[in-house]
N, C-alpha and C positions, 0 to 999 in steps of 0.2 A: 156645823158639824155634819160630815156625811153620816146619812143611815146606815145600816149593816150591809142590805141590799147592793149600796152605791160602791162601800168597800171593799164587796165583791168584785166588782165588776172595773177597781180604777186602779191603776197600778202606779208602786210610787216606785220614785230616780232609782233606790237602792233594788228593789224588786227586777225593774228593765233592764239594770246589767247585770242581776242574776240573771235572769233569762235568756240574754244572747250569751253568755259565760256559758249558759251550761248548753247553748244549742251547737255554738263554736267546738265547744269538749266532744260534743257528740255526733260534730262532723268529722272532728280530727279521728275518733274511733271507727267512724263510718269507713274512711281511710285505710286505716292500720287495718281494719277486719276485710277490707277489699285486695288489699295487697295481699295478706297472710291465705287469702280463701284464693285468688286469682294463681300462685305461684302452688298450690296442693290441687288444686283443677287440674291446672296444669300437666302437673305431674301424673293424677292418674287418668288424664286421657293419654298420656305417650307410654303409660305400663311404665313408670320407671319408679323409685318409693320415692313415697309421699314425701320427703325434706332433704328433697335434692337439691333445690333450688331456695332453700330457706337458710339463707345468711343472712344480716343483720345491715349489708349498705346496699341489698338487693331488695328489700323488705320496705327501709327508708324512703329509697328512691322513689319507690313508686306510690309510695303513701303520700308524698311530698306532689307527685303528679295527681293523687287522686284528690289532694283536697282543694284543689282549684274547684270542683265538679261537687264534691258532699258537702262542702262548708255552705256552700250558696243554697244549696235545695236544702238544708236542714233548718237555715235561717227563713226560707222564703215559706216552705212548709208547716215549719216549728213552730214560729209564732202563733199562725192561723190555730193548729193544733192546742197548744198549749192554754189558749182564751181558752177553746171550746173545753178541753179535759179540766181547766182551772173552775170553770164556771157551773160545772155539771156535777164535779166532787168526784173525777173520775182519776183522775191525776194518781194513776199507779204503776207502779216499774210494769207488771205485765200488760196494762193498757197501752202503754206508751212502746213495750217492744212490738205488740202486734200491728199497732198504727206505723210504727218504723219498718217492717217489715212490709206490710202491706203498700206503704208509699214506695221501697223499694222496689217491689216487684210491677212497680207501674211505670218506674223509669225509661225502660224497656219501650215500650208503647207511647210515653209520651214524647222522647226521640225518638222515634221509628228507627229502633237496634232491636234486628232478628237476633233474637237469643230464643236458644235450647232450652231445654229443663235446665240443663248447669247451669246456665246463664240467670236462669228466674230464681234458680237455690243461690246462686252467687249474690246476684241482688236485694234478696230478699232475709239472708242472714246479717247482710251488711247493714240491711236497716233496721234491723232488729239490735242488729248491738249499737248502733246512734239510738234509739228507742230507747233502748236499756237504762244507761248510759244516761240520757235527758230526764229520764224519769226517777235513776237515783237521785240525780243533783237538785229535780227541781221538785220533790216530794217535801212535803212538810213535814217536821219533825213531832211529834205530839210529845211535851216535857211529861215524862210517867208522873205517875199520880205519887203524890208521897205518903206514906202510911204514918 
């Protein structure tokens, strides 16, 4: 019988495809929040209003393009992450958007893609809401106490 220690640290069948479940959710979000922040950028660097370009198979499209790109880095990211926030008792929605955010804004740099400020707010909200996002789903539930 594992100790508690080992329990910690060992993850069973049903756990690992929570895990990639909720890192896949939180690429597909990574996505959607790239397209929806990429098409309002847009808009107010050309001075035109903000949901000009916000229809709903324009929006798709390109969400559909972006998760080729978020799903793989949230999975490739995520995991390493999710040990480390699981093992330390860190494991909370705002930990997990700042880590998200923060890994966003390093995208940038680790493909050598010149981006602006917009460019690093673009990035860096998008991994914030994959962050988010990962850390509702993969946060544990505590059953309230019963009186």
């Amino acid at each position: 019988m594992p100790t508690s220690a080992e329990s910690d640290t060992s993850l069973g069948g049903h756990e690992v495809r929570r895990v990639f479940l909720a890192l896949f959710a939180g690429g597909l979000i990574a996505a959607l929040a790239m397209a929806v922040l990429l098409a309002v950028f847009a808009n107010i660097d050309a001075h035109v209003p903000v949901t000009t370009d916000l229809d709903l198979s324009h929006i798709v499209g390109m969400s559909v393009f972006f998760c080729f790109f978020t799903v793989p880095v949230a999975v490739i990211l995520g995991v390493p992450f999710y040990w480390f926030l699981r093992r330390f008792g860190l494991l909370r929605v705002s930990v997990c958007s700042v880590l998200g955010a923060s890994a966003g804004m390093l995208i940038p740099y680790v493909f050598h893609i010149e981006a602006a400020l917009i460019g690093m707010v673009w990035f860096g909200l998008s991994g914030a809401a994959a962050g988010a996002m990962m850390g509702m789903l993969l946060r544990r539930i505590r059953p309230s106490a019963k009186v």
